[in-house]
mmCIF file as Biopython writes it, N, C-alpha, C and O atoms, coordinates in Angstrom:
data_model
#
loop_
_atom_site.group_PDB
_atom_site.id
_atom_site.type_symbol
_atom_site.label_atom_id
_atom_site.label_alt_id
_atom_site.label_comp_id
_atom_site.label_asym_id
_atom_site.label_entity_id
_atom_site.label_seq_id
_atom_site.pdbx_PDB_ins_code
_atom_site.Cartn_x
_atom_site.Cartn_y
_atom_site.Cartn_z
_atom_site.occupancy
_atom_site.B_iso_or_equiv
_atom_site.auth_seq_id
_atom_site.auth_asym_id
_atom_site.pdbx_PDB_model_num
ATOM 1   N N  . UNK A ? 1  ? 87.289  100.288 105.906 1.0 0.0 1  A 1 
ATOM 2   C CA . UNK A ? 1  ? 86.889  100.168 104.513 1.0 0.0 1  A 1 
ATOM 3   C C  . UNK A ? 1  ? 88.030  100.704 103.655 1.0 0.0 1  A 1 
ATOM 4   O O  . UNK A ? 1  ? 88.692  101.730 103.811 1.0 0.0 1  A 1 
ATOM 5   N N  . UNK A ? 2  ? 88.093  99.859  102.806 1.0 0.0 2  A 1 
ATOM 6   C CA . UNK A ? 2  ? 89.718  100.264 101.717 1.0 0.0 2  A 1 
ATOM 7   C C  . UNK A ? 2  ? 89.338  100.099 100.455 1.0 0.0 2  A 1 
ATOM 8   O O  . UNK A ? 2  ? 88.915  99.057  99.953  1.0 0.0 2  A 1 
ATOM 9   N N  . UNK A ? 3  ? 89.476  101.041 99.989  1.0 0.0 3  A 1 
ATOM 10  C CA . UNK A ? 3  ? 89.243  101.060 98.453  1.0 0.0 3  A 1 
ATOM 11  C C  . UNK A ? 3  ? 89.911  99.945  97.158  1.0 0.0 3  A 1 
ATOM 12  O O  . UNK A ? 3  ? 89.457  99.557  96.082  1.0 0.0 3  A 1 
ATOM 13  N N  . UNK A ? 4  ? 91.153  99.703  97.875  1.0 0.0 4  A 1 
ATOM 14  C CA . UNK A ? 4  ? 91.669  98.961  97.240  1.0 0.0 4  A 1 
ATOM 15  C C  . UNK A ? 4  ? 91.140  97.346  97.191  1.0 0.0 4  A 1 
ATOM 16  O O  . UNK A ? 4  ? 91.708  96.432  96.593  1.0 0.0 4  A 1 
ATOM 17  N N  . UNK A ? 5  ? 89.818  97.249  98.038  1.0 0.0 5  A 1 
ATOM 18  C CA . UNK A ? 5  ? 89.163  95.789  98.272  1.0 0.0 5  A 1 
ATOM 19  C C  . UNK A ? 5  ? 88.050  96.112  98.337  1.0 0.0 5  A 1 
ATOM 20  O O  . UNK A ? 5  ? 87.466  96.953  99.021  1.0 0.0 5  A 1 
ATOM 21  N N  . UNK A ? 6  ? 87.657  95.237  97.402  1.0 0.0 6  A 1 
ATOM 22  C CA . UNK A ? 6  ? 86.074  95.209  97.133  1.0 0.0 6  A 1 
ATOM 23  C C  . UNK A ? 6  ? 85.838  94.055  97.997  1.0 0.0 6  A 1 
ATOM 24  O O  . UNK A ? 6  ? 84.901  94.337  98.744  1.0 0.0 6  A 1 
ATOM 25  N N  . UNK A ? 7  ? 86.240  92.986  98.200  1.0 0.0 7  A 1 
ATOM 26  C CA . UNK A ? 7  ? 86.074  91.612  99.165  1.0 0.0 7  A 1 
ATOM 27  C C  . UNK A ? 7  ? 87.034  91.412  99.515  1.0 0.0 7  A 1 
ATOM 28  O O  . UNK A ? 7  ? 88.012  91.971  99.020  1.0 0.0 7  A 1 
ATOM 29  N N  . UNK A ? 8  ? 87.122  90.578  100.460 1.0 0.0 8  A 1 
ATOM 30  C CA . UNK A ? 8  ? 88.591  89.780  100.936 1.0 0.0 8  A 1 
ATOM 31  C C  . UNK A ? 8  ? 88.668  88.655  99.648  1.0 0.0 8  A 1 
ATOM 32  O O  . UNK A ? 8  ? 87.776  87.807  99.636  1.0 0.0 8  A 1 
ATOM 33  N N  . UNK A ? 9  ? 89.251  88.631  99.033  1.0 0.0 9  A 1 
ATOM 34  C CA . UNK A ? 9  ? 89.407  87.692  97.744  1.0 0.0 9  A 1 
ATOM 35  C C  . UNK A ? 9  ? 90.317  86.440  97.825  1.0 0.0 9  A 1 
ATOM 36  O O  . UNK A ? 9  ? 90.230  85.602  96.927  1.0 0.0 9  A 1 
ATOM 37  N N  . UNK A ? 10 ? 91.063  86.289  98.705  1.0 0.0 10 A 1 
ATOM 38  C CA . UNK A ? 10 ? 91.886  85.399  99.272  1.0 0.0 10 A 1 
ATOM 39  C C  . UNK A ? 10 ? 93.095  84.844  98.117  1.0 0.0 10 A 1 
ATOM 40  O O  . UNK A ? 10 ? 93.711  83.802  98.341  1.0 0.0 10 A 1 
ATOM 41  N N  . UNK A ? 11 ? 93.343  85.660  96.884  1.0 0.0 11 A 1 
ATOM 42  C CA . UNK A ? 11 ? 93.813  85.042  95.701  1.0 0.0 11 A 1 
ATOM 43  C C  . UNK A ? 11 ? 93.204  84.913  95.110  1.0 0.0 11 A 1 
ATOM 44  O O  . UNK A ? 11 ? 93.855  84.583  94.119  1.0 0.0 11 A 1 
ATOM 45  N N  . UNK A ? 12 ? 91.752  84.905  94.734  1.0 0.0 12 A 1 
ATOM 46  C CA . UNK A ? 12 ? 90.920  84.569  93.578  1.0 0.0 12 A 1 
ATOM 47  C C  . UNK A ? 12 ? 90.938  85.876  92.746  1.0 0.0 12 A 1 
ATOM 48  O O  . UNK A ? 12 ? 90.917  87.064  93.069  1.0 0.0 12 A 1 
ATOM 49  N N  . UNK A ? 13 ? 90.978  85.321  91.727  1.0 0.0 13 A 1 
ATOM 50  C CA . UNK A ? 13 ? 90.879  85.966  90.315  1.0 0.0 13 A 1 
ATOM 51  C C  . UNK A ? 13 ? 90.306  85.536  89.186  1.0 0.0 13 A 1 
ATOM 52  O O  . UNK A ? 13 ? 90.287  84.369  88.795  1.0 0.0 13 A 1 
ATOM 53  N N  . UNK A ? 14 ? 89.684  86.778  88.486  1.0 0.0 14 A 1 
ATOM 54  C CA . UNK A ? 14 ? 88.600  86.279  87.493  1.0 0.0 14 A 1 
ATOM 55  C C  . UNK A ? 14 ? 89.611  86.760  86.200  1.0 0.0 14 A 1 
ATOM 56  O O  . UNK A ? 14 ? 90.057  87.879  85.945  1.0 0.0 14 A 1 
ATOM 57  N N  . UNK A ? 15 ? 89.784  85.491  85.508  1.0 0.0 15 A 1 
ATOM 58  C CA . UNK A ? 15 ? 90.945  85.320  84.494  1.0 0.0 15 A 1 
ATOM 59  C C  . UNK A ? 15 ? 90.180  84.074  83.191  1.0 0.0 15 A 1 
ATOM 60  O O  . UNK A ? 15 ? 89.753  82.946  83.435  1.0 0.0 15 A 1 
ATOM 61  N N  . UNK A ? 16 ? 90.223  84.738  81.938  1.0 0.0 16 A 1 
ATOM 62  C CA . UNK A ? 16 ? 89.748  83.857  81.139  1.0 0.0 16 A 1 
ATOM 63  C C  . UNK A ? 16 ? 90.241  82.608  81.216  1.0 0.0 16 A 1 
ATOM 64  O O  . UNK A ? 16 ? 91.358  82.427  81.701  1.0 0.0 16 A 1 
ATOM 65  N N  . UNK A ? 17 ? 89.197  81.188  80.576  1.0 0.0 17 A 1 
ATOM 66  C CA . UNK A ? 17 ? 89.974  80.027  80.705  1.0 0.0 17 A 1 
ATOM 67  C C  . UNK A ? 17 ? 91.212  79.599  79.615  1.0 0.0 17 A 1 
ATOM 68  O O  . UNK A ? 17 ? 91.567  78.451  79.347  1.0 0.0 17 A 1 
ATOM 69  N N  . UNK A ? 18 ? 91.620  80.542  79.210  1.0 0.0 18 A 1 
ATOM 70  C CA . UNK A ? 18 ? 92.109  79.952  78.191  1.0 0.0 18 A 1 
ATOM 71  C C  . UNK A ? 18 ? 93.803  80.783  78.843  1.0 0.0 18 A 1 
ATOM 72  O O  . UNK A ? 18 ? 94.954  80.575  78.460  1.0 0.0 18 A 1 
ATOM 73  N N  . UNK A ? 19 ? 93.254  81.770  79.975  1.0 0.0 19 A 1 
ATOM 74  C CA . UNK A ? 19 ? 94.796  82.357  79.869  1.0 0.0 19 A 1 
ATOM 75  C C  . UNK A ? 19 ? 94.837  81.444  81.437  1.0 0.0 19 A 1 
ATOM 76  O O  . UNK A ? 19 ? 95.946  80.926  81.574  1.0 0.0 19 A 1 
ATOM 77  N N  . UNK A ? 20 ? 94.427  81.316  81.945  1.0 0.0 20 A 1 
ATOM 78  C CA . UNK A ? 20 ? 93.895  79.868  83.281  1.0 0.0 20 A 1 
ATOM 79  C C  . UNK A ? 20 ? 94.855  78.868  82.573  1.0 0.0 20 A 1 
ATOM 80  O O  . UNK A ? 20 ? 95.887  78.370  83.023  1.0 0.0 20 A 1 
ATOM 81  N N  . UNK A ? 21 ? 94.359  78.720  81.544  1.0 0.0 21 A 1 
ATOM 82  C CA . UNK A ? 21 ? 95.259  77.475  81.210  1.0 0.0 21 A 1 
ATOM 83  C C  . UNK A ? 21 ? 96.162  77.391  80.474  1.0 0.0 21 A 1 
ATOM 84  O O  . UNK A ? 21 ? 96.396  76.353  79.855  1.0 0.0 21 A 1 
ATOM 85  N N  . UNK A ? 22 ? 96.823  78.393  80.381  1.0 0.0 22 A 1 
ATOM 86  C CA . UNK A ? 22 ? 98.032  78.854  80.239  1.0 0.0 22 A 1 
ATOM 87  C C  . UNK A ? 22 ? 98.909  78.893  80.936  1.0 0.0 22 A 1 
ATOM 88  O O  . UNK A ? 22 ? 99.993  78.340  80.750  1.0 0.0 22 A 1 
ATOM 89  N N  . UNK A ? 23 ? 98.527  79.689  82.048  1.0 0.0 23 A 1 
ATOM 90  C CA . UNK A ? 23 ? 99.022  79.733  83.448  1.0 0.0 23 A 1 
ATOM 91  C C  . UNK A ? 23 ? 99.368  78.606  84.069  1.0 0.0 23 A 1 
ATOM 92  O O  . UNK A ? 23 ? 100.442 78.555  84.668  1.0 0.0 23 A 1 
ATOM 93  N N  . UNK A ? 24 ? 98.761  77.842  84.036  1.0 0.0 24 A 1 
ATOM 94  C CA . UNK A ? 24 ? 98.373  76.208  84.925  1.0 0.0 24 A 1 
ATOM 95  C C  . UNK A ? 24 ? 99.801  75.504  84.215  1.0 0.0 24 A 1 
ATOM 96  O O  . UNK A ? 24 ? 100.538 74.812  84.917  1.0 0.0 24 A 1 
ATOM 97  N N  . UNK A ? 25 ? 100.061 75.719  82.969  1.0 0.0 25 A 1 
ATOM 98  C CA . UNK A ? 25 ? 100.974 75.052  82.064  1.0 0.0 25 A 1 
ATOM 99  C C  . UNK A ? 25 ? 102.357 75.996  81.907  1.0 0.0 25 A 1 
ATOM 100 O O  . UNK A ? 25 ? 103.520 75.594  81.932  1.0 0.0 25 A 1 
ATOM 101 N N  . UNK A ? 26 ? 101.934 77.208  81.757  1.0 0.0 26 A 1 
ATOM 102 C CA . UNK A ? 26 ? 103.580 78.265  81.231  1.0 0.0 26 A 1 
ATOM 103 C C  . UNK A ? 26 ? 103.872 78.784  82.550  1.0 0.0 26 A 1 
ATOM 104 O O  . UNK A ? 26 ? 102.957 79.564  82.816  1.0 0.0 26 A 1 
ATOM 105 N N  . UNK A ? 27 ? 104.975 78.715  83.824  1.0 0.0 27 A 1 
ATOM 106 C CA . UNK A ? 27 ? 105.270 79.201  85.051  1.0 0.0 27 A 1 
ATOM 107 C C  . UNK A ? 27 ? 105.278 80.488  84.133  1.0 0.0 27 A 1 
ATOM 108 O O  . UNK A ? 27 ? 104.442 81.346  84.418  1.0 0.0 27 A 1 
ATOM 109 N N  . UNK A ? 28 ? 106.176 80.742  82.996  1.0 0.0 28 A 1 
ATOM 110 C CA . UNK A ? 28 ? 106.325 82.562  83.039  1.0 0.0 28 A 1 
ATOM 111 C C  . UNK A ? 28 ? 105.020 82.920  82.473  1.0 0.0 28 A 1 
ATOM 112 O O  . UNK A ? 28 ? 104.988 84.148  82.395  1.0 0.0 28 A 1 
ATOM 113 N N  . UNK A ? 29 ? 103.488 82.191  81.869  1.0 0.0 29 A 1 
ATOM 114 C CA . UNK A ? 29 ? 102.964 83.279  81.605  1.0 0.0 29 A 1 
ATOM 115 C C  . UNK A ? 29 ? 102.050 84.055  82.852  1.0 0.0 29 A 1 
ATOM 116 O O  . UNK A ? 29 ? 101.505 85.157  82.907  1.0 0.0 29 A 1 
ATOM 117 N N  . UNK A ? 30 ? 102.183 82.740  83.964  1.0 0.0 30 A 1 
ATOM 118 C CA . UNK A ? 30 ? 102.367 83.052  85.281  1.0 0.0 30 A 1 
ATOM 119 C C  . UNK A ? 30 ? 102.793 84.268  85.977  1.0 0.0 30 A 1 
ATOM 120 O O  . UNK A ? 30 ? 102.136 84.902  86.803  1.0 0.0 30 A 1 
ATOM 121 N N  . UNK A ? 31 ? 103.729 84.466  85.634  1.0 0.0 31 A 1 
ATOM 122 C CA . UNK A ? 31 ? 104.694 85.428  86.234  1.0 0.0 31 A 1 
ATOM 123 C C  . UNK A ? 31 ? 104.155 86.538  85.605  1.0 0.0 31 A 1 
ATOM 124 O O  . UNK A ? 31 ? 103.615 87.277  86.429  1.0 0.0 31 A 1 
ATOM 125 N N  . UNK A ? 32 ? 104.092 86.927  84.511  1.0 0.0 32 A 1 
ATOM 126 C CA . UNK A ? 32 ? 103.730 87.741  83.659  1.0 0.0 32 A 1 
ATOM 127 C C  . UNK A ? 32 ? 102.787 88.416  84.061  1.0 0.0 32 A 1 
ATOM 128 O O  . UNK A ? 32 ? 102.802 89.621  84.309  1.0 0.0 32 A 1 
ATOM 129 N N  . UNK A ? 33 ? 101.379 87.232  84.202  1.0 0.0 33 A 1 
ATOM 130 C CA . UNK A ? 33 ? 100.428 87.998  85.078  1.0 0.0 33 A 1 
ATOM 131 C C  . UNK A ? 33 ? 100.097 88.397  86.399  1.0 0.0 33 A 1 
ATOM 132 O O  . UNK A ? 33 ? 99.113  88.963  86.876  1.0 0.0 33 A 1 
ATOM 133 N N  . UNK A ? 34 ? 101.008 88.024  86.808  1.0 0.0 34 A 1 
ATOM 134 C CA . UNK A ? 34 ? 101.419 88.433  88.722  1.0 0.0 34 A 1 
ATOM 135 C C  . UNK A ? 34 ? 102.035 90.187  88.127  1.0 0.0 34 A 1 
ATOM 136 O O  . UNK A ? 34 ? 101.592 91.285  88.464  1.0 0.0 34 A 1 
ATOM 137 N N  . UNK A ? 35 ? 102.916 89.937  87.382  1.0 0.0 35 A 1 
ATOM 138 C CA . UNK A ? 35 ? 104.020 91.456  86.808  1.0 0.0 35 A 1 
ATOM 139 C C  . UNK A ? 35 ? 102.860 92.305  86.564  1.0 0.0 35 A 1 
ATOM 140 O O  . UNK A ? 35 ? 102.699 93.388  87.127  1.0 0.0 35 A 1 
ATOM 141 N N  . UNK A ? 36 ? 102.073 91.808  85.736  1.0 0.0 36 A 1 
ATOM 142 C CA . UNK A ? 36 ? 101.560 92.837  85.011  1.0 0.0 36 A 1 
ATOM 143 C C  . UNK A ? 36 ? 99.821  93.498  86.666  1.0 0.0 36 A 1 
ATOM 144 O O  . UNK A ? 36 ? 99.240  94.583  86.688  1.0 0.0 36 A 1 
ATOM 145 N N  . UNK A ? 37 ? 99.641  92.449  87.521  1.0 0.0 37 A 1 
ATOM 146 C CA . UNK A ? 37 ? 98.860  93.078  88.455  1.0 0.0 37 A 1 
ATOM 147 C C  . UNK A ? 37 ? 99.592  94.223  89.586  1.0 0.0 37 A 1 
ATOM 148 O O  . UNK A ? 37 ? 99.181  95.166  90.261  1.0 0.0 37 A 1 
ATOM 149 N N  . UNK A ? 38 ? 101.168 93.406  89.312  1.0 0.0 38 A 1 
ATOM 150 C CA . UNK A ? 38 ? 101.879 94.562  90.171  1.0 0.0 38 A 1 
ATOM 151 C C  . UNK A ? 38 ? 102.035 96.357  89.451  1.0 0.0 38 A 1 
ATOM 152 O O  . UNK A ? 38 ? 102.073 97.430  90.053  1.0 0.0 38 A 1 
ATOM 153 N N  . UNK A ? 39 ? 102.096 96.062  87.997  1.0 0.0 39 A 1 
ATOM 154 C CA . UNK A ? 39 ? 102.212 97.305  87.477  1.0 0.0 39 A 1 
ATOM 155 C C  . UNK A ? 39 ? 100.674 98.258  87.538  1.0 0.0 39 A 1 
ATOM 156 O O  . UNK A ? 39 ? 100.733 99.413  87.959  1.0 0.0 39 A 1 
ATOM 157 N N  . UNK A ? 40 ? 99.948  97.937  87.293  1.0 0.0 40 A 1 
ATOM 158 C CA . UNK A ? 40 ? 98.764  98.288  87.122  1.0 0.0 40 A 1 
ATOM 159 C C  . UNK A ? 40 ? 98.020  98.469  88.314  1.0 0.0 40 A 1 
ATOM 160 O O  . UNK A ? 40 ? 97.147  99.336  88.273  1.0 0.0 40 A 1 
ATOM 161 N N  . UNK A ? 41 ? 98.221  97.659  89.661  1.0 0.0 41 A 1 
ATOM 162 C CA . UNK A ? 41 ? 97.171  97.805  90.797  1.0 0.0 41 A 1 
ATOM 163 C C  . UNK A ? 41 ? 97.937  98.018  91.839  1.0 0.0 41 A 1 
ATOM 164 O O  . UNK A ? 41 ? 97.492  98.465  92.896  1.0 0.0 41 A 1 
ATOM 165 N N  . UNK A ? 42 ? 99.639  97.605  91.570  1.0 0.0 42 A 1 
ATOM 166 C CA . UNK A ? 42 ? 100.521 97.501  92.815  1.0 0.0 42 A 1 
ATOM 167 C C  . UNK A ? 42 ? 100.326 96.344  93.764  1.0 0.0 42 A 1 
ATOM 168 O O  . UNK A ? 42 ? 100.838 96.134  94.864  1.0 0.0 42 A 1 
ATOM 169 N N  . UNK A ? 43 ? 99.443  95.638  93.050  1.0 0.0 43 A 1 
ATOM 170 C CA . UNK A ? 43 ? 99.195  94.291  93.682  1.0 0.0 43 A 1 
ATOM 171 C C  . UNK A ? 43 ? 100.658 93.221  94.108  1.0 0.0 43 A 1 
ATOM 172 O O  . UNK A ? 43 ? 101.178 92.629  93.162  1.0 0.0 43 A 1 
ATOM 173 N N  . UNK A ? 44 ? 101.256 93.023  95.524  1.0 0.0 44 A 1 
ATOM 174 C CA . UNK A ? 44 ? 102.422 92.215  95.440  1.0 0.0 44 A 1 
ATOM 175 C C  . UNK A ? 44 ? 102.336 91.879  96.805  1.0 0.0 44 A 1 
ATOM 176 O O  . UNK A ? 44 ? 103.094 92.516  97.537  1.0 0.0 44 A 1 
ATOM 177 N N  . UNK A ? 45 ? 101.668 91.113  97.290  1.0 0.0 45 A 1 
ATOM 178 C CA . UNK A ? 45 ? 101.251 90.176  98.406  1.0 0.0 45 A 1 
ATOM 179 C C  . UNK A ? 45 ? 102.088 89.420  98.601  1.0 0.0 45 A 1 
ATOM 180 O O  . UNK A ? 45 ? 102.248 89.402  99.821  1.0 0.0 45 A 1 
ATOM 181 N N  . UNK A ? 46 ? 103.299 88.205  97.755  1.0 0.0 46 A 1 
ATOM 182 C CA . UNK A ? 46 ? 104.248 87.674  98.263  1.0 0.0 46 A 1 
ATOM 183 C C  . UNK A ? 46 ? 105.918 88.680  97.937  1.0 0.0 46 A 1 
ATOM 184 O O  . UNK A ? 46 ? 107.058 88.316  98.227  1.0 0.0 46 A 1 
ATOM 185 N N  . UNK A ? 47 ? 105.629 89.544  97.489  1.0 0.0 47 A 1 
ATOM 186 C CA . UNK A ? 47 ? 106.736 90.502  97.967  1.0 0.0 47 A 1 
ATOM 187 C C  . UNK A ? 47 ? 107.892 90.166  96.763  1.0 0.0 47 A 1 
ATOM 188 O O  . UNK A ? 47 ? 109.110 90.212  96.935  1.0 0.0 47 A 1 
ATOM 189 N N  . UNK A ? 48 ? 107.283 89.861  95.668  1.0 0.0 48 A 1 
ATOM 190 C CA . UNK A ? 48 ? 108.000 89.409  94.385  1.0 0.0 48 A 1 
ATOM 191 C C  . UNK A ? 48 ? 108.813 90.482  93.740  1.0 0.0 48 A 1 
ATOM 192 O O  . UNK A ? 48 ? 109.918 90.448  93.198  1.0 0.0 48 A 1 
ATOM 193 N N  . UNK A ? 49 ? 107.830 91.588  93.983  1.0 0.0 49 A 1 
ATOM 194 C CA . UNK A ? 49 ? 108.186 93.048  92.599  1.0 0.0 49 A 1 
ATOM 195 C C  . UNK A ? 49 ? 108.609 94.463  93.517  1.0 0.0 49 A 1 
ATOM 196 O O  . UNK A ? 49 ? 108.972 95.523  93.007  1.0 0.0 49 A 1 
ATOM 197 N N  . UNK A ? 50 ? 108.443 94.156  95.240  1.0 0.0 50 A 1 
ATOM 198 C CA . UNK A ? 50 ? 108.796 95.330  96.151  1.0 0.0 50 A 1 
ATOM 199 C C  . UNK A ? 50 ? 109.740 94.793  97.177  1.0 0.0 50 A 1 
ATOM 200 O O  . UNK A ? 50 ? 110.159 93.644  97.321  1.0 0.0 50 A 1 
ATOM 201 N N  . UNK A ? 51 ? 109.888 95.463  97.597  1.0 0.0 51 A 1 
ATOM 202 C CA . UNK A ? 51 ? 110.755 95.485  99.071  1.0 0.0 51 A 1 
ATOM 203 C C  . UNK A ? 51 ? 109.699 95.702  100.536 1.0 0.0 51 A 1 
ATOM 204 O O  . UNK A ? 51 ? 110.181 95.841  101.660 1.0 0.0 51 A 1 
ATOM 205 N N  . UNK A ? 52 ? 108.576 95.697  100.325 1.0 0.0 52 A 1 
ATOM 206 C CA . UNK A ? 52 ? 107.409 96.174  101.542 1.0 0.0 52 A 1 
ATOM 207 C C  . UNK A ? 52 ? 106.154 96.345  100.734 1.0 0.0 52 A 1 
ATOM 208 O O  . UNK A ? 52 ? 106.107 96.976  99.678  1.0 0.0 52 A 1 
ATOM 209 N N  . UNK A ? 53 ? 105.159 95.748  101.297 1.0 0.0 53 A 1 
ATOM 210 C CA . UNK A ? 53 ? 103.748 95.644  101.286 1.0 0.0 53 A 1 
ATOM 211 C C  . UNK A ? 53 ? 103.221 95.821  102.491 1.0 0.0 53 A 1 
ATOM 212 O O  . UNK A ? 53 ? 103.848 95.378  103.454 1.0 0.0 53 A 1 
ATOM 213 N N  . UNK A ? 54 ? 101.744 96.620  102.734 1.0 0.0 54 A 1 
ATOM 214 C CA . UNK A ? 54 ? 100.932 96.938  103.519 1.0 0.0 54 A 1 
ATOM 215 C C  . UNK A ? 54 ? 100.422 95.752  103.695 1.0 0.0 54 A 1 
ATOM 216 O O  . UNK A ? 54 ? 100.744 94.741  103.070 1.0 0.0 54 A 1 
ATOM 217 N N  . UNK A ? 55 ? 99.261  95.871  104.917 1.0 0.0 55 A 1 
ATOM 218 C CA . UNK A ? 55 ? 98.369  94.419  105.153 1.0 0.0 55 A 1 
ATOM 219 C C  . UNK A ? 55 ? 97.679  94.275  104.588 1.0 0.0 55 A 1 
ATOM 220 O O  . UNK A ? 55 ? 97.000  93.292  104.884 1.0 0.0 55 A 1 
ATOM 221 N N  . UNK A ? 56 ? 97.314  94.936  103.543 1.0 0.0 56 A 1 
ATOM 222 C CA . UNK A ? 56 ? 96.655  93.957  102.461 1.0 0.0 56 A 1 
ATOM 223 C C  . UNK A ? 56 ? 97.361  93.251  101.444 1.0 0.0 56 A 1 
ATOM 224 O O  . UNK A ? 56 ? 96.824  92.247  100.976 1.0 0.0 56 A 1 
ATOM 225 N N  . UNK A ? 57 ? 98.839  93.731  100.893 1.0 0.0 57 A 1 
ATOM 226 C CA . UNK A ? 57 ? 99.762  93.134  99.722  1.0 0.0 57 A 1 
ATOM 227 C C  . UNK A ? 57 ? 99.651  93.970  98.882  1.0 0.0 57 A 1 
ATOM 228 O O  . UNK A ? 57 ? 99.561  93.587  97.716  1.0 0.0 57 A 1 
ATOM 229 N N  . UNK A ? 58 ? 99.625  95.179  99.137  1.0 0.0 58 A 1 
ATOM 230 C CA . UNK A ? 58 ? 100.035 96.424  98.038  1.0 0.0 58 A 1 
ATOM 231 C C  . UNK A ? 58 ? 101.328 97.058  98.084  1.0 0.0 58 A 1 
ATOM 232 O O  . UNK A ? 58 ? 101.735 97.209  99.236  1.0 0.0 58 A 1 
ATOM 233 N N  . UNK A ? 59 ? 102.012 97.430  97.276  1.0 0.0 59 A 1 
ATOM 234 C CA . UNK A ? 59 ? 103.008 97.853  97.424  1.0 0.0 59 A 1 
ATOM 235 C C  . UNK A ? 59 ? 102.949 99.634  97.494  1.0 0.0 59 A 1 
ATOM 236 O O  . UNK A ? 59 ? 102.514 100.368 96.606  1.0 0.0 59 A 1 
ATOM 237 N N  . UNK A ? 60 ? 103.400 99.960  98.538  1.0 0.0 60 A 1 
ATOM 238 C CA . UNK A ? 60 ? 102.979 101.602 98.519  1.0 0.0 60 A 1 
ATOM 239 C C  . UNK A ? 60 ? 101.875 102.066 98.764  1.0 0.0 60 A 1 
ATOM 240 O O  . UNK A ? 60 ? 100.962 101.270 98.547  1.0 0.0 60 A 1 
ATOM 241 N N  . UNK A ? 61 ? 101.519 103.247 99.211  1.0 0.0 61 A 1 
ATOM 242 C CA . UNK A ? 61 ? 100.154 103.741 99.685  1.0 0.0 61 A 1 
ATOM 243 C C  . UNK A ? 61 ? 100.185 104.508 98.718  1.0 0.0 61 A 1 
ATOM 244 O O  . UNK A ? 61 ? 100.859 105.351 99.311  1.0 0.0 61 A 1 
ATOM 245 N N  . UNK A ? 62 ? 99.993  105.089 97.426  1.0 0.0 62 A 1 
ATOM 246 C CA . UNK A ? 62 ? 99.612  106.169 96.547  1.0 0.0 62 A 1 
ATOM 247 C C  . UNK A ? 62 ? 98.110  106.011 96.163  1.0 0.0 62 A 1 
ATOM 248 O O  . UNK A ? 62 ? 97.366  105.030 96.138  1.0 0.0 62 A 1 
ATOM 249 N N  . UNK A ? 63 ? 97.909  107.508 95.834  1.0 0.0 63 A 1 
ATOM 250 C CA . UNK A ? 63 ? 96.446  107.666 95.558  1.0 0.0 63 A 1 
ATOM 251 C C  . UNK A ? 63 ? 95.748  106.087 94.998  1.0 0.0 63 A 1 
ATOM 252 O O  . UNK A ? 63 ? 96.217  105.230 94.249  1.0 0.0 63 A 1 
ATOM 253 N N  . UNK A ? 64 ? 94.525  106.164 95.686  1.0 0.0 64 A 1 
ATOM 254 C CA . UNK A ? 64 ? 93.323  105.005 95.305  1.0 0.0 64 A 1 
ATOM 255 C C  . UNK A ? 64 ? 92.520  105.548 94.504  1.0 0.0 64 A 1 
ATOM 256 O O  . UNK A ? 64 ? 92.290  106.736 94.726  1.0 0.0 64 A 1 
ATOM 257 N N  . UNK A ? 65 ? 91.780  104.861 93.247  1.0 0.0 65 A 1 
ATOM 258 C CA . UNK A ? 65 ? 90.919  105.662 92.844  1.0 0.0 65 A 1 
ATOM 259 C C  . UNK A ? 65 ? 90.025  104.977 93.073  1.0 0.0 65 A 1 
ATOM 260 O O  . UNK A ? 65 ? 90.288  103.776 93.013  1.0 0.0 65 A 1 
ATOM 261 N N  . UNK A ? 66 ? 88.537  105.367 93.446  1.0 0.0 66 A 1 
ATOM 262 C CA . UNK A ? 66 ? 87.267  104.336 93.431  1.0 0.0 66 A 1 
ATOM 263 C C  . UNK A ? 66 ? 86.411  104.418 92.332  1.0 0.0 66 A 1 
ATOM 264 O O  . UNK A ? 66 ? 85.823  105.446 91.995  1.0 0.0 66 A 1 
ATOM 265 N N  . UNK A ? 67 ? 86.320  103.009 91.604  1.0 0.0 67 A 1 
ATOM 266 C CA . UNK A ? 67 ? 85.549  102.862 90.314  1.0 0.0 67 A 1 
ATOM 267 C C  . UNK A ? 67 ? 84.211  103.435 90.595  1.0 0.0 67 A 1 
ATOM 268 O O  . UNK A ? 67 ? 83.743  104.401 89.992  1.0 0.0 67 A 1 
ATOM 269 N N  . UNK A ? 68 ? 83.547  102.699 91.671  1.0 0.0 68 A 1 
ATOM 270 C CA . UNK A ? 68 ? 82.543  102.812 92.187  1.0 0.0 68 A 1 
ATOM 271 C C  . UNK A ? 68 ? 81.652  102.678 93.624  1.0 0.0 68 A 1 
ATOM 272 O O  . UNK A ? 68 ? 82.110  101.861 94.423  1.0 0.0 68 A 1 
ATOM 273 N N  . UNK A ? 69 ? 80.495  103.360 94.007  1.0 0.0 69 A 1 
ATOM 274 C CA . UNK A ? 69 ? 80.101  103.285 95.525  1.0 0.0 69 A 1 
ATOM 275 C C  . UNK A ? 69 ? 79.047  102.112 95.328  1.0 0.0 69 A 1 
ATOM 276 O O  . UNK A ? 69 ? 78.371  102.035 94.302  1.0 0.0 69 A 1 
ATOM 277 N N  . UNK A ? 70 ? 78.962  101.339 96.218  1.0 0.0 70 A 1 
ATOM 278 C CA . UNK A ? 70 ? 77.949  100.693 96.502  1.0 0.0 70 A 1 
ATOM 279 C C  . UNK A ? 70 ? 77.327  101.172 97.616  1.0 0.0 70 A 1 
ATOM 280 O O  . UNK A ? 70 ? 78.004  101.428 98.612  1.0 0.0 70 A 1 
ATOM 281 N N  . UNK A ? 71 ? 75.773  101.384 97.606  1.0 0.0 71 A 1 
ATOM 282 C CA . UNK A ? 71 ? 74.923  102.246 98.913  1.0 0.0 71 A 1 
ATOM 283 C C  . UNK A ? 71 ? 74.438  101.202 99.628  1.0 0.0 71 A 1 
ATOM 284 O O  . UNK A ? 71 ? 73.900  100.205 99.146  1.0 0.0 71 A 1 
ATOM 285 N N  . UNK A ? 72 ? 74.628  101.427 100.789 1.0 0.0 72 A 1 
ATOM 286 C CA . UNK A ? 72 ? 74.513  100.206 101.514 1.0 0.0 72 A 1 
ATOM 287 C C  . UNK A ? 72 ? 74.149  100.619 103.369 1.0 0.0 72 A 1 
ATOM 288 O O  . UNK A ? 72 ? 74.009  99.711  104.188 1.0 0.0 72 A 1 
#
């Protein structure tokens, strides 16, 4: 169990349609939002913004914080 995954998400992301279709059309506003998941979550699965990712596509092991528990 890893904090950093709530599901196996496979790439899916919940992204308004309007920045969806932005994306779909602007490669950099694309990029932008790949940049901006790497700054914020360390999210970098194809190895764009690091030099090494774990098996999930994080860059670095530093503290996790957990939003929340689900009891289960």
């Amino acid at each position: 169990m890893d904090a950093r995954h709530f599901t196996q998400s496979a790439g899916l992301v919940a992204v308004h349609p309007v920045a969806d279709a932005l994306a779909d059309e602007f490669g950099v506003f694309a990029w932008r939002l790949r940049a901006e998941a790497f700054v914020r979550f360390g999210c970098d699965p194809e190895g764009a913004f690091s030099d090494t990712q774990d098996e999930l596509g994080f860059a670095g092991r530093g503290p996790v914080r957990v939003w929340a528990r689900v009891a289960g």
